[in-house]
Biopython code that builds the backbone (N, CA, C, O; Angstrom):
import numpy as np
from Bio.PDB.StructureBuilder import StructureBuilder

atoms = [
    (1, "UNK", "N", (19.575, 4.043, 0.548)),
    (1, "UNK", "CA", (18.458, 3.387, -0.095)),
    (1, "UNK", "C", (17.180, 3.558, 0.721)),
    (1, "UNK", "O", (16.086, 3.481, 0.161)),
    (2, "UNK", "N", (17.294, 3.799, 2.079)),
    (2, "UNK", "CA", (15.911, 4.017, 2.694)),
    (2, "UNK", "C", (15.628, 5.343, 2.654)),
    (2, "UNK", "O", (14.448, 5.649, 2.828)),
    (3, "UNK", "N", (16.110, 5.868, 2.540)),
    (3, "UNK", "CA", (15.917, 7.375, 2.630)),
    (3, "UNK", "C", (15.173, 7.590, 1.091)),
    (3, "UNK", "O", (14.118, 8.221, 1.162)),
    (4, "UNK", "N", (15.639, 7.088, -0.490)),
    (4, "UNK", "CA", (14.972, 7.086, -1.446)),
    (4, "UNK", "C", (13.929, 6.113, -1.053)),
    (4, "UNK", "O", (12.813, 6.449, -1.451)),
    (5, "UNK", "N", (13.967, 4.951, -0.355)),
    (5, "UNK", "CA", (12.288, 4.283, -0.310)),
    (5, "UNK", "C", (11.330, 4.986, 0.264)),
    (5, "UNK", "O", (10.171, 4.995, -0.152)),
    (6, "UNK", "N", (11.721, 5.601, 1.219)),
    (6, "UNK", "CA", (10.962, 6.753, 1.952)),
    (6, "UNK", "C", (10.651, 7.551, 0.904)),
    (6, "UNK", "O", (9.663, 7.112, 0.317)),
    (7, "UNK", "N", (11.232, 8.877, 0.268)),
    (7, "UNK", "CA", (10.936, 9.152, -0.684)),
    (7, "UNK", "C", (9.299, 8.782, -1.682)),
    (7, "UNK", "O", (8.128, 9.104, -1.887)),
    (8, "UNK", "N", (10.363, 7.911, -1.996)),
    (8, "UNK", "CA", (9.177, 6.785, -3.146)),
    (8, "UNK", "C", (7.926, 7.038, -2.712)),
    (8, "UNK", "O", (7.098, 7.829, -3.163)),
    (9, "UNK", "N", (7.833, 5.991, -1.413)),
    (9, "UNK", "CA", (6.411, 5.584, -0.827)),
    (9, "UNK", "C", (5.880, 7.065, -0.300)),
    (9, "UNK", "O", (4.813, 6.838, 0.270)),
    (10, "UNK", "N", (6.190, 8.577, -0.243)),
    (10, "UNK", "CA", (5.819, 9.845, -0.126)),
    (10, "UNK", "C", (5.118, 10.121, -1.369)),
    (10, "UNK", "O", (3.970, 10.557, -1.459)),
    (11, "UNK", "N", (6.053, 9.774, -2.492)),
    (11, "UNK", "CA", (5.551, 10.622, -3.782)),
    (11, "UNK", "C", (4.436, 9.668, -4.399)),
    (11, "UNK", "O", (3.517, 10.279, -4.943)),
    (12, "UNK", "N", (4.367, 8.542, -4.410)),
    (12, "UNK", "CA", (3.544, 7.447, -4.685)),
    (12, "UNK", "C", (2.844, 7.845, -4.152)),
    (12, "UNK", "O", (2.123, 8.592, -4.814)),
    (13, "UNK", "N", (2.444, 7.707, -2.539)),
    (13, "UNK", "CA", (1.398, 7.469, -2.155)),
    (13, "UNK", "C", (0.245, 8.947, -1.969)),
    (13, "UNK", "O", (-0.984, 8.978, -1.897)),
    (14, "UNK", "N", (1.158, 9.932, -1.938)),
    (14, "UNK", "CA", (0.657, 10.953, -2.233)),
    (14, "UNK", "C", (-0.007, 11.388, -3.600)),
    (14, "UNK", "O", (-1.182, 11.745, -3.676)),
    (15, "UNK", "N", (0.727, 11.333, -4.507)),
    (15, "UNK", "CA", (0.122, 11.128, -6.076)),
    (15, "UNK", "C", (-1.061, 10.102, -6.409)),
    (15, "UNK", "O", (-1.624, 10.056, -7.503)),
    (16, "UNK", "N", (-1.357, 9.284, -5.307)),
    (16, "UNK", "CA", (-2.389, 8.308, -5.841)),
    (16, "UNK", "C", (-3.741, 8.905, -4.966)),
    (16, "UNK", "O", (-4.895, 8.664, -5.319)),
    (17, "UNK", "N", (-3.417, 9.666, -3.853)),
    (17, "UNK", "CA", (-4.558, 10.015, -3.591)),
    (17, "UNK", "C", (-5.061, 11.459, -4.143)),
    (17, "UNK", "O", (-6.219, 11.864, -4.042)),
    (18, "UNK", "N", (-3.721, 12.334, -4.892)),
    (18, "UNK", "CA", (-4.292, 13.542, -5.071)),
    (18, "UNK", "C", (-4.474, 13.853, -6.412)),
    (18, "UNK", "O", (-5.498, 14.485, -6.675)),
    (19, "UNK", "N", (-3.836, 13.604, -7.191)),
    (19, "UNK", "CA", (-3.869, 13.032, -8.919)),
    (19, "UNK", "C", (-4.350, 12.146, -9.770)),
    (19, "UNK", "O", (-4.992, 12.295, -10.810)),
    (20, "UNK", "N", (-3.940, 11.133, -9.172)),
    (20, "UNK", "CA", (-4.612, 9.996, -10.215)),
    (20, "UNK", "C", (-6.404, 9.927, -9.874)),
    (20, "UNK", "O", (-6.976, 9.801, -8.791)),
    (21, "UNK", "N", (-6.925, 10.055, -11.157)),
    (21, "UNK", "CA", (-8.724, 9.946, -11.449)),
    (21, "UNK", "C", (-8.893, 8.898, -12.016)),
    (21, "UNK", "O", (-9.765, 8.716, -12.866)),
    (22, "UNK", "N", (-8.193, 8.171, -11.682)),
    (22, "UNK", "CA", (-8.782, 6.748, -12.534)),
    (22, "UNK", "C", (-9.981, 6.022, -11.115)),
    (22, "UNK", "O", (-9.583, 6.084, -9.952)),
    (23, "UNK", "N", (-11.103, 5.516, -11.371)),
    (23, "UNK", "CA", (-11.848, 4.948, -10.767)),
    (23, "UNK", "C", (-11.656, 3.865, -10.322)),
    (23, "UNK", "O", (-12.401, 3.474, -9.424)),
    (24, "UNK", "N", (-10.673, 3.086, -10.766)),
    (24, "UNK", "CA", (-10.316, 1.580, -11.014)),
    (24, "UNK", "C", (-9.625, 1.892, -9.186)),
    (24, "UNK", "O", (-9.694, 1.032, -8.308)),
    (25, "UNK", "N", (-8.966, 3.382, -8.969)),
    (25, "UNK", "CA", (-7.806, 2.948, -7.733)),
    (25, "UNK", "C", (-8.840, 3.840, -7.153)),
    (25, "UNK", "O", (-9.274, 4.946, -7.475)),
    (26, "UNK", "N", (-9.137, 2.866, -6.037)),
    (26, "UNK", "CA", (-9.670, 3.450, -4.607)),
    (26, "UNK", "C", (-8.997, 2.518, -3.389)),
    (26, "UNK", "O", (-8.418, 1.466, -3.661)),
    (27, "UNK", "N", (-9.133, 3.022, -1.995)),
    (27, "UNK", "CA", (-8.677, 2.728, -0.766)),
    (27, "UNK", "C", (-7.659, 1.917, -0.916)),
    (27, "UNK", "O", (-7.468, 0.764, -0.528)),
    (28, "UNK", "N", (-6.946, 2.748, -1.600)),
    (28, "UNK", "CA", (-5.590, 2.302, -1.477)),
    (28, "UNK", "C", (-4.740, 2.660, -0.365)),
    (28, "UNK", "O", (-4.859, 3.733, 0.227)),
    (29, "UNK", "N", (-3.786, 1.679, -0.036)),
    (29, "UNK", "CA", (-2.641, 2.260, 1.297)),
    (29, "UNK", "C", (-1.328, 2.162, 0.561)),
    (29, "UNK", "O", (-1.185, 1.130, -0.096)),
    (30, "UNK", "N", (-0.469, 2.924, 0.545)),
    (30, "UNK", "CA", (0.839, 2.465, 0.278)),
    (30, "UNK", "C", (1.769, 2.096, 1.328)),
    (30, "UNK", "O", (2.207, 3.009, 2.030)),
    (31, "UNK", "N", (2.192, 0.739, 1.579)),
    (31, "UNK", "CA", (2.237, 0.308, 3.036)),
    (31, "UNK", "C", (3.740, 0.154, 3.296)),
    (31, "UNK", "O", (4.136, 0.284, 4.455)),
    (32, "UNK", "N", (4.979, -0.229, 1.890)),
    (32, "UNK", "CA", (6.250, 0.038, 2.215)),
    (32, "UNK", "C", (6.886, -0.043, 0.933)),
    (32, "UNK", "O", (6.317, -0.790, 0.137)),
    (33, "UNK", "N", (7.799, 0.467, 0.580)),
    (33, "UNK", "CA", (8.612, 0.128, -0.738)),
    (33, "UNK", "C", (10.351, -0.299, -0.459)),
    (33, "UNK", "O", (11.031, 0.332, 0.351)),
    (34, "UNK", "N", (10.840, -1.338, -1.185)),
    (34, "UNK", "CA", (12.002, -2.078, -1.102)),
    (34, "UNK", "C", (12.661, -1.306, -2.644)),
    (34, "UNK", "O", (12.109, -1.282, -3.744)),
    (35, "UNK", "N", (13.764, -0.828, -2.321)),
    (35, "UNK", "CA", (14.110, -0.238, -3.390)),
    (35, "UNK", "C", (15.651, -1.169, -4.180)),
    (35, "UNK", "O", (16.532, -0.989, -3.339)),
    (36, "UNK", "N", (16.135, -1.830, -5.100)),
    (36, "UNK", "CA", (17.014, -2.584, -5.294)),
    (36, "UNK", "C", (18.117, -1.515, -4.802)),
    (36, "UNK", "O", (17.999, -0.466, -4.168)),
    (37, "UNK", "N", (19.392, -2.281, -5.414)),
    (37, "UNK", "CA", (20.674, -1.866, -5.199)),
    (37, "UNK", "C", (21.188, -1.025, -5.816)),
    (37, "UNK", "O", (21.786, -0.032, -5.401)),
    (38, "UNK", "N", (20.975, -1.387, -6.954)),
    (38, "UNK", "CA", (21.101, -0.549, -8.444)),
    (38, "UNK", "C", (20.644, 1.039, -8.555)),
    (38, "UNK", "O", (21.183, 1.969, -9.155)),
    (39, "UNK", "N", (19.170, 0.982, -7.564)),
    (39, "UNK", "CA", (17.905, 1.375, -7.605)),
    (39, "UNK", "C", (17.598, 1.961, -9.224)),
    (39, "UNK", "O", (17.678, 3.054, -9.786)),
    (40, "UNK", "N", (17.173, 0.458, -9.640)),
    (40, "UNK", "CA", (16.546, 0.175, -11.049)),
    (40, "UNK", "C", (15.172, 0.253, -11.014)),
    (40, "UNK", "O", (14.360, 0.793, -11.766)),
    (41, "UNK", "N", (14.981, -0.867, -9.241)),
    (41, "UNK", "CA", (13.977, -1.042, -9.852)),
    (41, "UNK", "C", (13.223, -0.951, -8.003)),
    (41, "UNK", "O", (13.924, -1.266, -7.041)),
    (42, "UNK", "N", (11.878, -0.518, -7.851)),
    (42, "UNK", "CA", (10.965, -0.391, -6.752)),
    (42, "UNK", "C", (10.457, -1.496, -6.739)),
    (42, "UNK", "O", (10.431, -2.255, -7.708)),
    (43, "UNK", "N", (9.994, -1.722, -5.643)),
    (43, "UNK", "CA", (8.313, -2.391, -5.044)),
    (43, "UNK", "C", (7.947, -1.702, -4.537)),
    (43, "UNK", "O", (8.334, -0.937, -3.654)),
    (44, "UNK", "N", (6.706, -1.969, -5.295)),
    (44, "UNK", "CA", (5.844, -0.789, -3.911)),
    (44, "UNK", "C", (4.768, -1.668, -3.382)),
    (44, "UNK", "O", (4.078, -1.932, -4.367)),
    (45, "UNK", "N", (4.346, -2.164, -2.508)),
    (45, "UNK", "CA", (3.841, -2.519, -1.676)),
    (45, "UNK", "C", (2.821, -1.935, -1.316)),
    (45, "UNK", "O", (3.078, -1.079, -0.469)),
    (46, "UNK", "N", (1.176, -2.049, -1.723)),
    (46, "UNK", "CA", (-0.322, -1.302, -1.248)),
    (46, "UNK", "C", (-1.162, -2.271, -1.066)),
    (46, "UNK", "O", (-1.280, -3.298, -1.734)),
    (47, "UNK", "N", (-2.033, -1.770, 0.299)),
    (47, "UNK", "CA", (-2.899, -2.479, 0.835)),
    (47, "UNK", "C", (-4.111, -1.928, 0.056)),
    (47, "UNK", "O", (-4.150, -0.724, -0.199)),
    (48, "UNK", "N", (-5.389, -2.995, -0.447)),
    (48, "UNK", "CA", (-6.665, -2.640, -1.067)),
    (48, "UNK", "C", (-7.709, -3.069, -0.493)),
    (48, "UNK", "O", (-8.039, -4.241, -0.671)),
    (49, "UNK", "N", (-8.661, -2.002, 0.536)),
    (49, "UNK", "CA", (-9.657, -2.604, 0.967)),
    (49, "UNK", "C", (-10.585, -3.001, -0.106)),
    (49, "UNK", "O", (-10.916, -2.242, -1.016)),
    (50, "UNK", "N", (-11.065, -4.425, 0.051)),
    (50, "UNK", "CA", (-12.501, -4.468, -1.070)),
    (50, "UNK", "C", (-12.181, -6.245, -1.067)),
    (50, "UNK", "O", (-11.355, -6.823, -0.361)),
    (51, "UNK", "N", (-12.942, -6.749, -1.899)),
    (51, "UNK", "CA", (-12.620, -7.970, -2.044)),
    (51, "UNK", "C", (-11.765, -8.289, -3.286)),
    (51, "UNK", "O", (-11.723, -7.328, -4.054)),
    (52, "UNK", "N", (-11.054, -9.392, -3.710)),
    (52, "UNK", "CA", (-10.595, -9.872, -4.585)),
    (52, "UNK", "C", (-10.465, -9.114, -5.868)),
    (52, "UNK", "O", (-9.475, -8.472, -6.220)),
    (53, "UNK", "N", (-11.545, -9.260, -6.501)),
    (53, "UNK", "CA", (-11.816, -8.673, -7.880)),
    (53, "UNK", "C", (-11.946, -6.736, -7.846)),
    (53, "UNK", "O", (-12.152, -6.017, -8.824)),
    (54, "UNK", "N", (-11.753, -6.311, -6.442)),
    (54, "UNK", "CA", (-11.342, -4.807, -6.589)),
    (54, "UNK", "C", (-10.013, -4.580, -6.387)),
    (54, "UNK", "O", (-9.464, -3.495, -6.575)),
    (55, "UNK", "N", (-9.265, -5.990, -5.852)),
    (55, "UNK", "CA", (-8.052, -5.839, -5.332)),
    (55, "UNK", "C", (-7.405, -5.609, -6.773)),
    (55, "UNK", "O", (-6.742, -4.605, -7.035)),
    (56, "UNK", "N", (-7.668, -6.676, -7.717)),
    (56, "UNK", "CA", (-6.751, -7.139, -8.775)),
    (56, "UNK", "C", (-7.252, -5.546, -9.778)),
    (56, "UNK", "O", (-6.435, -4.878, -10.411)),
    (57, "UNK", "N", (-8.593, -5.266, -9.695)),
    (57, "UNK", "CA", (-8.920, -3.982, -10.638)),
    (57, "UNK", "C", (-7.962, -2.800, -10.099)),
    (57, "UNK", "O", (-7.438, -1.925, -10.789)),
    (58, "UNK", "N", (-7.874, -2.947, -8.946)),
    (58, "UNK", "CA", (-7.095, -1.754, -8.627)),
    (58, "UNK", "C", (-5.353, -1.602, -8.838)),
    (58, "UNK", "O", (-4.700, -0.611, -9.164)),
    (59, "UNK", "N", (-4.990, -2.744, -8.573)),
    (59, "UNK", "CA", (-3.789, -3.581, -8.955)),
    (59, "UNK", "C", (-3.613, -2.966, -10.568)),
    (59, "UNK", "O", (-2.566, -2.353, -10.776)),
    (60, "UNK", "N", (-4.390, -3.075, -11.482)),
    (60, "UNK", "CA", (-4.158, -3.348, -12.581)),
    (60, "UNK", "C", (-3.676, -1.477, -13.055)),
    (60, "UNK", "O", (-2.613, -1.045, -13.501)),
    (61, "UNK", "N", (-5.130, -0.669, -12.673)),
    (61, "UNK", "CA", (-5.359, 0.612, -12.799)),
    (61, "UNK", "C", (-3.562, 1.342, -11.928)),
    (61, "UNK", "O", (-3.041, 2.424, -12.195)),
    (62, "UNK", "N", (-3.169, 0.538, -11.162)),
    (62, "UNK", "CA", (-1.946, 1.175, -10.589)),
    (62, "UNK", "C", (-0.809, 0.624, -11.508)),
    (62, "UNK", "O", (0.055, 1.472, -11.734)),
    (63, "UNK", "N", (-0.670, -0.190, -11.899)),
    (63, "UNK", "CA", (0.214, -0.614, -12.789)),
    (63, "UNK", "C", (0.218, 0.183, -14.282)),
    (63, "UNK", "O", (1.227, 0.300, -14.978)),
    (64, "UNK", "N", (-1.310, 0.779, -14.675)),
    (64, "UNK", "CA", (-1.022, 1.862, -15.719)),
    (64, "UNK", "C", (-0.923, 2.814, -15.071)),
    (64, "UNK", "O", (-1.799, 3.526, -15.562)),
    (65, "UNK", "N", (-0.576, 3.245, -14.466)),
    (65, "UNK", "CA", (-0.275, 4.526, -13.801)),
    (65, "UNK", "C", (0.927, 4.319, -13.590)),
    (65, "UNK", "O", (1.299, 5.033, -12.659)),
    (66, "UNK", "N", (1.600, 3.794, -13.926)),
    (66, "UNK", "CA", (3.172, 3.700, -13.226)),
    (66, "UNK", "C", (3.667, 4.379, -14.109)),
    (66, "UNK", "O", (4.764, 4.627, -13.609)),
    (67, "UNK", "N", (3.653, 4.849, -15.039)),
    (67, "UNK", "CA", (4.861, 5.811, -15.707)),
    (67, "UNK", "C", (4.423, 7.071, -15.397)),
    (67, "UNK", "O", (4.957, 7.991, -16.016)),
    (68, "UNK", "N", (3.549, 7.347, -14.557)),
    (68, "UNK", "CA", (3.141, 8.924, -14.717)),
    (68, "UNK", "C", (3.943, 8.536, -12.974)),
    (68, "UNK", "O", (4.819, 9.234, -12.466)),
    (69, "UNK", "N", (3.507, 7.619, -12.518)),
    (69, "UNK", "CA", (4.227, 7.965, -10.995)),
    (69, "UNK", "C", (5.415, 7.929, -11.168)),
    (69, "UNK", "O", (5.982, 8.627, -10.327)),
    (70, "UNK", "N", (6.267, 7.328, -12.035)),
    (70, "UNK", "CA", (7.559, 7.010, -12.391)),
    (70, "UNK", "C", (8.248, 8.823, -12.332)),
    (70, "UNK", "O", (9.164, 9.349, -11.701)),
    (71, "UNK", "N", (7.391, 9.244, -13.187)),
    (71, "UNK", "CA", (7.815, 10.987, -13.507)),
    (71, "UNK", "C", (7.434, 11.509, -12.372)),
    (71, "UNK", "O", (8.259, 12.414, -12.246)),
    (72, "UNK", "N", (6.515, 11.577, -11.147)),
    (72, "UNK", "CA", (6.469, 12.027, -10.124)),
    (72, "UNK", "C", (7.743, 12.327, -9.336)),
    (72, "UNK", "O", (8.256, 13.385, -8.971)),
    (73, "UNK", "N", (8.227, 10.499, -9.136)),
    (73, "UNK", "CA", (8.928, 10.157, -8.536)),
    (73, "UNK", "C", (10.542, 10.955, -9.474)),
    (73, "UNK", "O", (11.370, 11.524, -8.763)),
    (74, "UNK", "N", (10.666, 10.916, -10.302)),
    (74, "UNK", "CA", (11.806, 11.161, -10.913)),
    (74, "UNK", "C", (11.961, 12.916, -10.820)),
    (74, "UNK", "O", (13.076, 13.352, -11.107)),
    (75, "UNK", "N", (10.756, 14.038, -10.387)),
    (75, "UNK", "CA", (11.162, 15.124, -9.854)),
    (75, "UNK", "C", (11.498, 15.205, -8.569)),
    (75, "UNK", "O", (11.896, 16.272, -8.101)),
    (76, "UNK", "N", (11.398, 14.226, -7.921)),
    (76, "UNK", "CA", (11.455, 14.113, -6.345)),
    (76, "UNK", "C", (13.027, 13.498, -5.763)),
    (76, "UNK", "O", (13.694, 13.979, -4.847)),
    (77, "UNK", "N", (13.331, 12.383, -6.548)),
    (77, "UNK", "CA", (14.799, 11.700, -6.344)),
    (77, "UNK", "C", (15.673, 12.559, -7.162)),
    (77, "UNK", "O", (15.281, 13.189, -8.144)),
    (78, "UNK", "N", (16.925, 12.553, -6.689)),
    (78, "UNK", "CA", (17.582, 12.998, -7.761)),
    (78, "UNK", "C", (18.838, 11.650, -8.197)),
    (78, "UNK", "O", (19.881, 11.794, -7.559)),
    (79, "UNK", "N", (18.836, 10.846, -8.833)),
    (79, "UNK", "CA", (19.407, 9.867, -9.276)),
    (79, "UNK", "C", (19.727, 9.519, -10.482)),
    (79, "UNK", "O", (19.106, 10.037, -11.410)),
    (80, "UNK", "N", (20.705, 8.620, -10.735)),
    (80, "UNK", "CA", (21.006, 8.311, -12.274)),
    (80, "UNK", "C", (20.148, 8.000, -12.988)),
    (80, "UNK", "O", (19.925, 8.427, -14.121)),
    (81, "UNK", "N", (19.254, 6.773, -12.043)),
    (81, "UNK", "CA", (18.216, 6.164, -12.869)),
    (81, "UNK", "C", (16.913, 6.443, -12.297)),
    (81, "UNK", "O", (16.874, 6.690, -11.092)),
    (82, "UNK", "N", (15.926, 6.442, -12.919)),
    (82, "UNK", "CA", (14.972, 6.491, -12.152)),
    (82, "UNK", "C", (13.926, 4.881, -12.042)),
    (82, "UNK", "O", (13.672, 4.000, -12.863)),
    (83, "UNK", "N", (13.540, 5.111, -10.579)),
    (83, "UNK", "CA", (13.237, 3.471, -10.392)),
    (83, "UNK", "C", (12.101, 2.871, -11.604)),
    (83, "UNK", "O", (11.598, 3.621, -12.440)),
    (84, "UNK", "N", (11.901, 1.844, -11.548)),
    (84, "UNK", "CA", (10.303, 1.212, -12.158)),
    (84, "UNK", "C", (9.985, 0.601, -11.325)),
    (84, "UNK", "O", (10.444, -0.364, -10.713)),
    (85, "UNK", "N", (8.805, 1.422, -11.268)),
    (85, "UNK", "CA", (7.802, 1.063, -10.142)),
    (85, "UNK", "C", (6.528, -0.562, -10.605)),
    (85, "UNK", "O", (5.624, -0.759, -11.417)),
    (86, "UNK", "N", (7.329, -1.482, -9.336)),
    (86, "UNK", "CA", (6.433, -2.881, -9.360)),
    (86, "UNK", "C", (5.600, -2.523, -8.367)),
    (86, "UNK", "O", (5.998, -2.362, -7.213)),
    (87, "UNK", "N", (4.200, -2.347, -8.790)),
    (87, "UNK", "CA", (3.220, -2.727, -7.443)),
    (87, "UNK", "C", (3.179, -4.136, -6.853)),
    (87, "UNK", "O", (3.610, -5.035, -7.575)),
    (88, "UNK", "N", (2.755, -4.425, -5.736)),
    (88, "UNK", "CA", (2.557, -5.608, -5.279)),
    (88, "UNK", "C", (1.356, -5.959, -3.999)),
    (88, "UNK", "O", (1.494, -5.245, -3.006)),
    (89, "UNK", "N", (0.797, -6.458, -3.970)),
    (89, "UNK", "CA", (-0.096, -6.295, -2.872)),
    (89, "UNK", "C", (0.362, -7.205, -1.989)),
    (89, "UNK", "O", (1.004, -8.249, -2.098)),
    (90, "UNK", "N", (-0.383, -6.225, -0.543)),
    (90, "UNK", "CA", (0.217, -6.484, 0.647)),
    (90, "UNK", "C", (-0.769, -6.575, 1.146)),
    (90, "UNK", "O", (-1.635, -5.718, 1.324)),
    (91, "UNK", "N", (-0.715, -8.468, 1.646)),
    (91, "UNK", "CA", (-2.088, -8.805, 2.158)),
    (91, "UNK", "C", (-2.017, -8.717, 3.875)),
    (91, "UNK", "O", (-2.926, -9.113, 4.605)),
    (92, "UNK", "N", (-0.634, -8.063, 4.386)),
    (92, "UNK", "CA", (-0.855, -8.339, 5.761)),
    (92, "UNK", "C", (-1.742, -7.356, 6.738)),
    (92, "UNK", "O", (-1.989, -7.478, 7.938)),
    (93, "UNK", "N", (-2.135, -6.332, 5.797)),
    (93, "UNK", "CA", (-3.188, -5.633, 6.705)),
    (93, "UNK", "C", (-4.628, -6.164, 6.713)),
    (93, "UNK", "O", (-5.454, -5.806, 7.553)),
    (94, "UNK", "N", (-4.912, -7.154, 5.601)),
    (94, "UNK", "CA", (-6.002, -7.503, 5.608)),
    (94, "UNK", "C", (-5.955, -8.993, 6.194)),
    (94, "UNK", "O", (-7.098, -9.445, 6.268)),
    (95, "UNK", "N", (-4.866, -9.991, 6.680)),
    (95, "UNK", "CA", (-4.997, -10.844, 7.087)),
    (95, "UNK", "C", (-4.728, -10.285, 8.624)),
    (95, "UNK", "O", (-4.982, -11.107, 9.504)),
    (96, "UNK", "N", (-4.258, -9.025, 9.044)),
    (96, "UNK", "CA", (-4.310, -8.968, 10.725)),
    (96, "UNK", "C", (-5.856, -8.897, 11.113)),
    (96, "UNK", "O", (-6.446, -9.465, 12.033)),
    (97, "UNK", "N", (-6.295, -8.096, 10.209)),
    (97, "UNK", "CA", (-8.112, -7.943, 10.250)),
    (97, "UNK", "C", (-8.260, -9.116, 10.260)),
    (97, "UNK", "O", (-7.676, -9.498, 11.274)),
    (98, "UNK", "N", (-8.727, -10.035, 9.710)),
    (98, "UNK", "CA", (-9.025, -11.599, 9.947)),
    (98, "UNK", "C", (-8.988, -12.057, 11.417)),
    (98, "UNK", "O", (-9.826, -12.601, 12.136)),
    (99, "UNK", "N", (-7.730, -11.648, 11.610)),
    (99, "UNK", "CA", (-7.067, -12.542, 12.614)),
    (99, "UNK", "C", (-8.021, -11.856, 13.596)),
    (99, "UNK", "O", (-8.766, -12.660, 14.156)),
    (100, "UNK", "N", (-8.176, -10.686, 13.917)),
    (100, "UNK", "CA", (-8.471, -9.977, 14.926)),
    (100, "UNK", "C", (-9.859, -9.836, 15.110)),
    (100, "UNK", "O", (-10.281, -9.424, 16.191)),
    (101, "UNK", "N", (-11.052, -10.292, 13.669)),
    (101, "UNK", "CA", (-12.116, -11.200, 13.991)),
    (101, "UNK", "C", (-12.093, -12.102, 14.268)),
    (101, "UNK", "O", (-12.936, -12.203, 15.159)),
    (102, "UNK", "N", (-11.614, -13.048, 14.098)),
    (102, "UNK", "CA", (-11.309, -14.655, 14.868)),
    (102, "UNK", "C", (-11.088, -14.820, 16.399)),
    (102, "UNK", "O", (-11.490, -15.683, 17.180)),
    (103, "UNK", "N", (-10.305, -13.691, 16.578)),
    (103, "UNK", "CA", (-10.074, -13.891, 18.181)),
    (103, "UNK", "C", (-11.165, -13.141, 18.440)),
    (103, "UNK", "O", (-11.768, -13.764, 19.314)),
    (104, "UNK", "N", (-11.900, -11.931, 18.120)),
    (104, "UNK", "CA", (-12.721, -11.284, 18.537)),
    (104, "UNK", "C", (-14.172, -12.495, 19.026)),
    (104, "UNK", "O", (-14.816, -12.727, 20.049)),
    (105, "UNK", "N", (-14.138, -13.008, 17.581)),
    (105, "UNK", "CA", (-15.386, -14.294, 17.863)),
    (105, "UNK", "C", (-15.362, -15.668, 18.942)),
    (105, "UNK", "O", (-16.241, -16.391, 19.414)),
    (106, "UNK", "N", (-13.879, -15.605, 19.053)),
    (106, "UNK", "CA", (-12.695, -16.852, 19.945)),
    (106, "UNK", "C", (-13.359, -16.009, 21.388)),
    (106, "UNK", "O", (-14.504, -16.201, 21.800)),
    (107, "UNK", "N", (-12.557, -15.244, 21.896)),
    (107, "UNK", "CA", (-12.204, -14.300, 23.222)),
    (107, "UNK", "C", (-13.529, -14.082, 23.360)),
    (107, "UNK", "O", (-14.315, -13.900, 22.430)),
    (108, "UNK", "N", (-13.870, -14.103, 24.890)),
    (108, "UNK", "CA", (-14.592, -12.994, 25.581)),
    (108, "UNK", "C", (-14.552, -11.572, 25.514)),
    (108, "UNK", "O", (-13.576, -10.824, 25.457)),
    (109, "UNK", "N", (-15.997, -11.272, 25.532)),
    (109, "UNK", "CA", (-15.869, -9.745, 25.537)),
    (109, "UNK", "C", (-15.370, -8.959, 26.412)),
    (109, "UNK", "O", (-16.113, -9.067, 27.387)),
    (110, "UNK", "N", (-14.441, -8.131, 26.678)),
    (110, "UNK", "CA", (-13.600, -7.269, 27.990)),
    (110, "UNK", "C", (-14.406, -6.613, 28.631)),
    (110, "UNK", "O", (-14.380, -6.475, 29.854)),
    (111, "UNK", "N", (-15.407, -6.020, 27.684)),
    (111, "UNK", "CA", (-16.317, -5.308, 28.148)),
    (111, "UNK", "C", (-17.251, -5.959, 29.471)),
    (111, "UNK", "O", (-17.081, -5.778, 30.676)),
    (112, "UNK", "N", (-18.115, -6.641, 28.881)),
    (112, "UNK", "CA", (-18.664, -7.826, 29.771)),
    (112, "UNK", "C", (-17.916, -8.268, 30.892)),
    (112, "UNK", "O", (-18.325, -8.051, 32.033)),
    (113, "UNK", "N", (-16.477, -9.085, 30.586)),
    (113, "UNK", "CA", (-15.807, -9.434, 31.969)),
    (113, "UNK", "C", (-15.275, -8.201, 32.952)),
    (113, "UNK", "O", (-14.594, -8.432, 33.951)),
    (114, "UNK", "N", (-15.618, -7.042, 32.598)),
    (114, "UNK", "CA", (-15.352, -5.984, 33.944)),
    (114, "UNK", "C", (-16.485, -6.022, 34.430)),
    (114, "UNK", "O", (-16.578, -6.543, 35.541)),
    (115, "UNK", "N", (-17.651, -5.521, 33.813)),
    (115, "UNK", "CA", (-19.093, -5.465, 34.026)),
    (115, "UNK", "C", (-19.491, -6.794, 35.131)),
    (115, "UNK", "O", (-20.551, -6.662, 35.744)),
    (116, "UNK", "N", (-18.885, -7.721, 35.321)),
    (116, "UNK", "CA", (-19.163, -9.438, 35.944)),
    (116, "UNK", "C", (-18.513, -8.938, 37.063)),
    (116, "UNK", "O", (-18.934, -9.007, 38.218)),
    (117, "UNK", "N", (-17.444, -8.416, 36.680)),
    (117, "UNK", "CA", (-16.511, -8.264, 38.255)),
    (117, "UNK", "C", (-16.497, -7.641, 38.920)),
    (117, "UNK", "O", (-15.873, -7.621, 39.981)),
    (118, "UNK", "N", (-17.800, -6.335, 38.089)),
    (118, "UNK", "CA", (-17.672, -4.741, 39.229)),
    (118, "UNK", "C", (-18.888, -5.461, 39.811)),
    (118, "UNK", "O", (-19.493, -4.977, 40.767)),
]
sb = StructureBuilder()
sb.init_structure("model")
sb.init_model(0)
sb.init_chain("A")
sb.init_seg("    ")
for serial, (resi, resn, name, xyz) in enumerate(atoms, 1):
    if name == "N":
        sb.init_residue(resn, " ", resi, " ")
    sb.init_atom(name, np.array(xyz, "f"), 0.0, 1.0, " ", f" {name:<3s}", serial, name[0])
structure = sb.get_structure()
């Protein structure tokens, strides 16, 4: 099953940056896919830089695209079934960013505390 999630998240994420022209999907990441047991059915898991209302536009524009990635994916696996692809967004690249302004604004600058000590 990891070896087809691997797969997946190759042909996905590749197909979304070199094929799909829909405007709706930009800076997209495809960040991991969980594939069931059955393998009926995917998650795919993408990070969307932008705020809110580009997240969900882009969200949406990938969700019609899923049967053309579906056929991507279905020359690439060779399996009984071929998966259906659930997008899902994956907010943990954009909440480590957060985090890592917060401490940035929290913490001293490193820079500065060598500069004090040389």
């Amino acid at each position: 099953m990891q070896k087809a999630a691997q797969a997946i998240r190759e042909v996905v994420g590749t197909s979304i940056l070199r094929d799909l022209m829909d405007p709706r999907i930009e800076n997209v990441t495809v960040t991991n896919v969980e594939v069931s047991r059955d393998m009926r059915q995917a998650r795919v898991y993408v990070s969307v830089m932008g705020d809110e209302k580009q997240q969900q536009l882009c969200l949406h524009g990938l969700r019609h695209a899923a049967g053309f990635l579906q056929s991507k994916v279905a020359k690439r696996i060779d399996t009984r079934y071929t998966p259906v692809l659930k997008f899902v967004l994956d907010m943990g690249v954009k909440k480590s960013i957060e985090i890592n302004e917060i401490l940035q604004s929290v913490l001293p600058d490193q820079d500065e505390d060598q500069v004090a000590d040389d």
